[in-house]
C-alpha positions in Angstrom: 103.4 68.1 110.3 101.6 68.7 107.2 102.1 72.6 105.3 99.2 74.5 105.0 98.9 76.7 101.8 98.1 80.3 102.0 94.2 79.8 101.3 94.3 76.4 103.1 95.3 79.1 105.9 93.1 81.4 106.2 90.0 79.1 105.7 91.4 77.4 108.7 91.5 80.6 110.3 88.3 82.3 108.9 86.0 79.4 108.1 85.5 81.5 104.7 86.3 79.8 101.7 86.6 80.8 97.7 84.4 81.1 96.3 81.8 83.1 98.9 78.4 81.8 99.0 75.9 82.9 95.6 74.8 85.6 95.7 71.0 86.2 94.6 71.8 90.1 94.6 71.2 91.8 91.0 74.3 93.7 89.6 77.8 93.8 89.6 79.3 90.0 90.7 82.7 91.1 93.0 86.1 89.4 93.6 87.2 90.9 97.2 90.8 91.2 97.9 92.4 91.9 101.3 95.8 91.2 102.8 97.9 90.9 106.6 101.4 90.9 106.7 101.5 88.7 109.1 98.8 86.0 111.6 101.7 86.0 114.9 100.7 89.5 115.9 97.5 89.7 113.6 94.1 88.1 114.5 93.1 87.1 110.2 89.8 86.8 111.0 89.1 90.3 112.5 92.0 92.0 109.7 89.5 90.2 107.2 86.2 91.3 108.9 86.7 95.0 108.4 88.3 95.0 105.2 85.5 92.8 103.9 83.0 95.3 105.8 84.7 98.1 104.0 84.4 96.8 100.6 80.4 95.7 101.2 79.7 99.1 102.4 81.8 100.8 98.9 80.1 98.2 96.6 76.1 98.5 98.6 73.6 98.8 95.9 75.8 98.3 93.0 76.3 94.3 93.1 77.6 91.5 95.8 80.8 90.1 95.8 81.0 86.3 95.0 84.2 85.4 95.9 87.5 86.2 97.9 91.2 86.0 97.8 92.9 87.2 101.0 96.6 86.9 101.8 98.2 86.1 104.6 101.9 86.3 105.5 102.9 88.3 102.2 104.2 91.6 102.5 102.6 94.8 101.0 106.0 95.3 98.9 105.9 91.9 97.3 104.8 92.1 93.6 101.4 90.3 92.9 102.7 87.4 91.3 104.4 86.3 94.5 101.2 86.7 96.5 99.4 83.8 96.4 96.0 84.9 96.5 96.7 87.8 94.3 98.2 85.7 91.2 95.4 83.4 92.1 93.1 86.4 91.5 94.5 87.4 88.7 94.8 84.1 87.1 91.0 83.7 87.9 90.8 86.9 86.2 92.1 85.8 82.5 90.2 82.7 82.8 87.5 82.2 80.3 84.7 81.1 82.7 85.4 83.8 85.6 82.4 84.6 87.9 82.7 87.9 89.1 82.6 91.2 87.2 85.2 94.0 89.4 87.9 93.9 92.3 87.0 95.4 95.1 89.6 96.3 97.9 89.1 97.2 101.7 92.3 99.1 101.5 94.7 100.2 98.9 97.5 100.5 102.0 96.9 96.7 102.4 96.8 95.5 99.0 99.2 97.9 97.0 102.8 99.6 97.6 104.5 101.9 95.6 103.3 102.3 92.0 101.7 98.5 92.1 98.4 99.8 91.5 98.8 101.0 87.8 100.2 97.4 86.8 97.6 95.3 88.5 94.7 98.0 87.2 95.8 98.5 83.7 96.1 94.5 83.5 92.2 93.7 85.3 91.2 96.8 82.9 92.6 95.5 79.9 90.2 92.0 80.8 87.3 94.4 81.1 87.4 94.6 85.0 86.8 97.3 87.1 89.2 97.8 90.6 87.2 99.5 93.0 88.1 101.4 96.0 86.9 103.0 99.2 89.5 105.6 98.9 88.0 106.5 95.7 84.5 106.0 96.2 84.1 103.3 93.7 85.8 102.4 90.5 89.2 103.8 89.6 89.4 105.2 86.2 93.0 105.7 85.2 93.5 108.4 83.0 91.1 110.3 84.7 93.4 113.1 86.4 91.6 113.2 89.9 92.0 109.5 90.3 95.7 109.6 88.9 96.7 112.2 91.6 95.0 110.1 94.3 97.0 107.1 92.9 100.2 108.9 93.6 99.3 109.9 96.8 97.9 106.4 98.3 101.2 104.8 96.4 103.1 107.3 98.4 101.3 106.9 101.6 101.6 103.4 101.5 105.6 103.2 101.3 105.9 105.9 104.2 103.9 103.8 106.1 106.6 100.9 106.0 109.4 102.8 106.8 107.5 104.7 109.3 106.9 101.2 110.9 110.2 100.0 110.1 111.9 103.1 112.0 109.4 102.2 114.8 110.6 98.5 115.0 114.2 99.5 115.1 113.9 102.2 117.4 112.3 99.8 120.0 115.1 97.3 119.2 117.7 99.7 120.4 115.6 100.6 123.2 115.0 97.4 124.8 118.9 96.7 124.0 120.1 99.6 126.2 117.8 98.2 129.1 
């Protein structure tokens, strides 16, 4: 049985493939990133739907997004470089002939854990790239002290989610083992 590769994946899954169709929109030209921890107790297509539908609504008016990385399997707490789609992102990012213009995320919770948001920003900023999200209402500025303190917070947020889900797992463990 042959191994599918992360993208190989979820254009199985989605029928969506990168790049996303031209788009004859004016503006800016988006990358979309999203991520699911996992496809056994995930649908991909509908985890993509939304987060996609998130970032059209954020990015409305302003420019169309002209292709997509998603991951699949990868955990929030794994480093960009070990996501596939997000090294393959950023590696689209640092090439000379890239053809979109921002990032835009459906969910900093989904993409980001911890303080992984300042690396992967300061590095898409230092190529000229804007990272935009719904949580801020469009592009994040760092340095900009309202968007630093909601940085902390969603970083925050996003690792008491895991152990509030790993607490949950474990307690239902135990559970089902005293049955």
């Amino acid at each position: 049985m042959a191994t599918l590769t992360n993208a190989e994946l979820v254009a199985a899954l989605t029928g969506r493939r990168r790049p996303a169709a031209p788009s004859e929109e004016p503006g800016l030209r988006f990358a979309f990133y999203g991520r699911m921890s996992t496809s056994t107790f995930q649908d991909v297509q509908t985890s993509r739907a939304w987060q996609r539908a998130v970032s059209d609504e954020l990015i409305e008016g302003v420019g169309s997004v002209v292709a997509e990385f998603f991951d699949v399997g990868v955990s929030r707490r794994w480093s960009w470089l070990d996501r596939p789609e997000a090294t393959a992102l950023l590696a689209a990012a640092a090439g000379p002939d890239r053809d979109f213009d921002a990032v835009v995320v459906g969910e900093y919770e989904r993409a980001f854990h911890g303080d992984q948001f300042r690396e992967v920003v300061a590095r898409l900023n230092a190529l000229d790239i804007e990272v935009w999200l719904p949580e801020a209402g469009g592009p994040v500025e760092l340095g900009r002290l309202v968007h630093e303190a909601l940085m902390v917070l969603l970083g925050a947020q996003a690792q008491r989610e895991v152990a509030r889900a790993r607490q949950r797992v474990l307690a239902a463990m135990r559970s089902q083992t005293r049955l």
